[in-house]
C-alpha positions as CSV (number, residue, x, y, z in Angstrom):
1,X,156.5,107.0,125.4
2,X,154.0,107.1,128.0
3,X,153.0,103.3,127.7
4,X,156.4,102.7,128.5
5,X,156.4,104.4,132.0
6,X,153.3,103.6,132.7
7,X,153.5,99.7,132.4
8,X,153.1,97.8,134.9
9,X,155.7,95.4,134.0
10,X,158.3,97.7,133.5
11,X,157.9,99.5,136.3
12,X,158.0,96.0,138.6
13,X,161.3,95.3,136.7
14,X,162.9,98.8,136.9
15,X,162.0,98.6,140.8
16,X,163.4,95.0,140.9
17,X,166.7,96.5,139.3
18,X,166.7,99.2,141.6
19,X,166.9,96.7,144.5
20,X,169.5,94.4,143.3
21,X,171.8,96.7,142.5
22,X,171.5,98.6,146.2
23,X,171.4,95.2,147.3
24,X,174.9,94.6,145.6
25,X,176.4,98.2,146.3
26,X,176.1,97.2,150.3
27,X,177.6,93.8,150.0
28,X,180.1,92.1,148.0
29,X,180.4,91.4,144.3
30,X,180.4,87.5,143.6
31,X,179.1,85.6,140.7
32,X,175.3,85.4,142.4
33,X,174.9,89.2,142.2
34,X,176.2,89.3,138.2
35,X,173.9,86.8,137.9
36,X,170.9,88.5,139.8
37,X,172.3,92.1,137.5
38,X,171.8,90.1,134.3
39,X,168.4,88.4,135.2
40,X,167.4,91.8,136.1
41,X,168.5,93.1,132.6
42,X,166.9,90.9,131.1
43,X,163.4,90.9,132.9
44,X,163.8,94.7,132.2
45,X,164.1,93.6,127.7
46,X,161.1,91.4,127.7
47,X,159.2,93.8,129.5
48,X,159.8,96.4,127.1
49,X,159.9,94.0,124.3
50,X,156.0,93.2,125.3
51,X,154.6,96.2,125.6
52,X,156.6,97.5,122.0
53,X,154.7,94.6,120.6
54,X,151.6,94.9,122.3
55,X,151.1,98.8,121.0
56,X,151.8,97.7,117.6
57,X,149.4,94.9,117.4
58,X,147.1,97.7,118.8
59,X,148.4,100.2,115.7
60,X,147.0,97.4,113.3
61,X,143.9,96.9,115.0
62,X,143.2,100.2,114.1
């Protein structure tokens, strides 16, 4: 669980999350900001989706 926290990826997309969606509670709500929410989300899955791969490709190294 650790590698997940510790990422570097991750934790750029989880802080690039964090600031679009203060950025969208101060303003309004158009389609550029649900658009900005799911870019986030998804930045967030491949992040994750890397590092899942990269420790198992590690696991069968070993």
């Amino acid at each position: 669980m650790r590698k997940y926290f510790l990422n570097g990826a991750i934790l750029s997309a989880v802080v690039s999350s964090v600031s679009t969606l203060r950025t969208g509670a101060a303003g309004r709500h158009d389609w550029r900001f649900y658009v900005s929410v799911v870019a986030s989300l998804l930045t967030l899955t491949v992040a994750i989706g890397t590092v899942h791969i990269e420790s198992r490709e590690l696991a069968e190294e070993d």
